[in-house]
C-alpha positions in Angstrom: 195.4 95.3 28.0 195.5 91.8 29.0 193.9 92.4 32.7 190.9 94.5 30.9 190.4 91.4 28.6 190.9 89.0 31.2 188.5 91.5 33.7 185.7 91.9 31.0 185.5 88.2 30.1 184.9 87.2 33.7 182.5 89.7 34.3 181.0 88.4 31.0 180.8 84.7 32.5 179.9 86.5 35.9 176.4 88.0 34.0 176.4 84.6 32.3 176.0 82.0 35.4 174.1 84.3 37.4 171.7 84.5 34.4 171.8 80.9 34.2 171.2 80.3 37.9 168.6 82.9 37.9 166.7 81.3 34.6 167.1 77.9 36.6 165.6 78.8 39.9 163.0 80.5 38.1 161.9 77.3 36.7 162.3 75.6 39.6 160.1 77.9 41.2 157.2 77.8 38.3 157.8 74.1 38.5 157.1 74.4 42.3 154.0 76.8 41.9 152.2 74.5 39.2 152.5 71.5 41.6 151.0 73.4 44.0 148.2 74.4 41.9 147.5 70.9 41.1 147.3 69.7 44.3 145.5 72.4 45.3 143.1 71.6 42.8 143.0 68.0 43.1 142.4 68.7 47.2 139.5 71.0 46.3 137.8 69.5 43.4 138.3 65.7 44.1 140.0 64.2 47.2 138.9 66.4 49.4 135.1 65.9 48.4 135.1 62.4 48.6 137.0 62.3 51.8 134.3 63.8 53.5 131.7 62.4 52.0 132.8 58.8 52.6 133.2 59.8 56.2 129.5 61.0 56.4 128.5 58.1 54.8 130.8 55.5 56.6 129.6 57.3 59.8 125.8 56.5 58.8 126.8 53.3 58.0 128.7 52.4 61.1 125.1 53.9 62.8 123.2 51.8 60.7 124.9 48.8 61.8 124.6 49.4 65.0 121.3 50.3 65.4 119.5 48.0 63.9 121.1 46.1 60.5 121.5 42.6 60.6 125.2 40.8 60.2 126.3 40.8 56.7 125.8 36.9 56.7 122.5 37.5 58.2 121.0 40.2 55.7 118.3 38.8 53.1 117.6 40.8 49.9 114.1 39.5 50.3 113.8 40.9 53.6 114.4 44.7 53.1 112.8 46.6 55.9 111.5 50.5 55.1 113.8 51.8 57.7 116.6 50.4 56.1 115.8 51.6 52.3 114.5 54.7 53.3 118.4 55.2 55.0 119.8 53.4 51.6 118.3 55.6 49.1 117.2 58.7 51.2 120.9 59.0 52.8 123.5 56.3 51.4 122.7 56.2 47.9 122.9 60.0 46.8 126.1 60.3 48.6 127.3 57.3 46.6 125.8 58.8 43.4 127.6 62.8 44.1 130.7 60.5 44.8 130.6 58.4 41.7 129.5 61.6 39.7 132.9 63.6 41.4 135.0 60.7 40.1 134.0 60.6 36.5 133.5 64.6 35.9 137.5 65.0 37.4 138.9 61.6 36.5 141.8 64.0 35.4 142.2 64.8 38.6 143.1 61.7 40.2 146.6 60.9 41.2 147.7 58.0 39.1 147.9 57.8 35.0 144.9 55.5 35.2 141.7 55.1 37.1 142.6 52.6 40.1 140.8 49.5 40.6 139.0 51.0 44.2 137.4 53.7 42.2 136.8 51.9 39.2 135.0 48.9 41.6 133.3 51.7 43.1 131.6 53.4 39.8 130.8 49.8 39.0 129.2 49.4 42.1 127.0 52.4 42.1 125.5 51.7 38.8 124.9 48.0 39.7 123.1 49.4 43.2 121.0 51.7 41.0 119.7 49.1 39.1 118.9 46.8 41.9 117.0 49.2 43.3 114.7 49.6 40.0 114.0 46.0 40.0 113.3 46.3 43.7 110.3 49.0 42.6 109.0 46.1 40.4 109.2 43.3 43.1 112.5 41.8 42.2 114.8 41.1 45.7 118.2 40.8 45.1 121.5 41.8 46.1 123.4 44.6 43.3 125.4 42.6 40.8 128.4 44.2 42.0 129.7 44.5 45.8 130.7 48.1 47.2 134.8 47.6 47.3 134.7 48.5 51.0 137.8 49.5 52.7 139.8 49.1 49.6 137.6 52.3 48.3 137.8 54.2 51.7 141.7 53.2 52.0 142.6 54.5 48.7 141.0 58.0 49.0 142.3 58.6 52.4 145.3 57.1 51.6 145.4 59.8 48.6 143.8 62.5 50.4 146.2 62.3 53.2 149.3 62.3 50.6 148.6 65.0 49.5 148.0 67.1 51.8 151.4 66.0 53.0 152.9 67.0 49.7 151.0 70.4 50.1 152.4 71.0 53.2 155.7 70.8 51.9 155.4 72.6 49.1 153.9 75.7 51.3 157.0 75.5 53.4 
């Protein structure tokens, strides 16, 4: 009688820890999955946007420079040329305006608990730019109110985007 009660109660804690262990990798697992459906989403919706579209617009800019834009030390407000603001607002500007726009509509999106500085600079930026440009339409020359954040911006999305991915990766393996 002894070995059937000492039998039954292992089997007992047998069906116990596997149920346990099974209950724990489960969670594990649905831990794992919605991870992977953030990042997803965060790839899809937010970093992966703005990756590409600074790299279109760094690209233009980079052209820009090249081409025909004076040094940075050089460059007069006064002394806009129509080339150049036809490229600022026909090609520069709405790519800055779909990137600020991507920022603010999935702020809860990005990575960290808090906006960071390069994307808040950025939105800052933007606004600051749009303005300048209306009192450019009434004759009013003058740099926007707040600089673009430059690499700091570009560094932090990539930086981001390329984590990510790296996170995704391992997740999918």
């Amino acid at each position: 009688m002894t070995a059937a009660i000492i039998t039954a109660s292992a089997s007992i804690v047998v069906a116990v820890l596997a149920f346990l262990l099974t209950q724990r990798a489960q969670i594990r697992q649905e831990r794992r999955q919605a991870r992977l459906a953030r990042i997803n989403s965060q790839l899809r919706e937010l970093y992966g946007p703005l990756n590409t579209l600074i790299e279109s617009n760094e690209r233009v800019w980079e052209a820009l420079r090249v081409s025909f834009l004076p040094a940075q030390d050089e460059r007069d407000p006064t002394a806009n040329s129509s080339e150049w603001q036809r490229w600022r607002d026909q090609a520069l500007v709405p790519t800055n305006r779909r990137m600020r726009d991507l920022i603010i509509e999935r702020a809860d999106l990005i990575v960290e608990p808090e906006v960071p500085h390069p994307l808040r600079d950025f939105c800052a930026h933007v606004l600051a730019l749009e303005i300048s440009i209306l009192e450019e339409a009434e004759g009013l020359h003058r740099r926007a109110l707040i600089a673009h954040p430059g690499s700091a911006f570009n560094e932090y999305v990539q930086g981001s985007f390329d984590r990510l991915k790296k996170e995704q990766e391992k997740l999918l393996a």
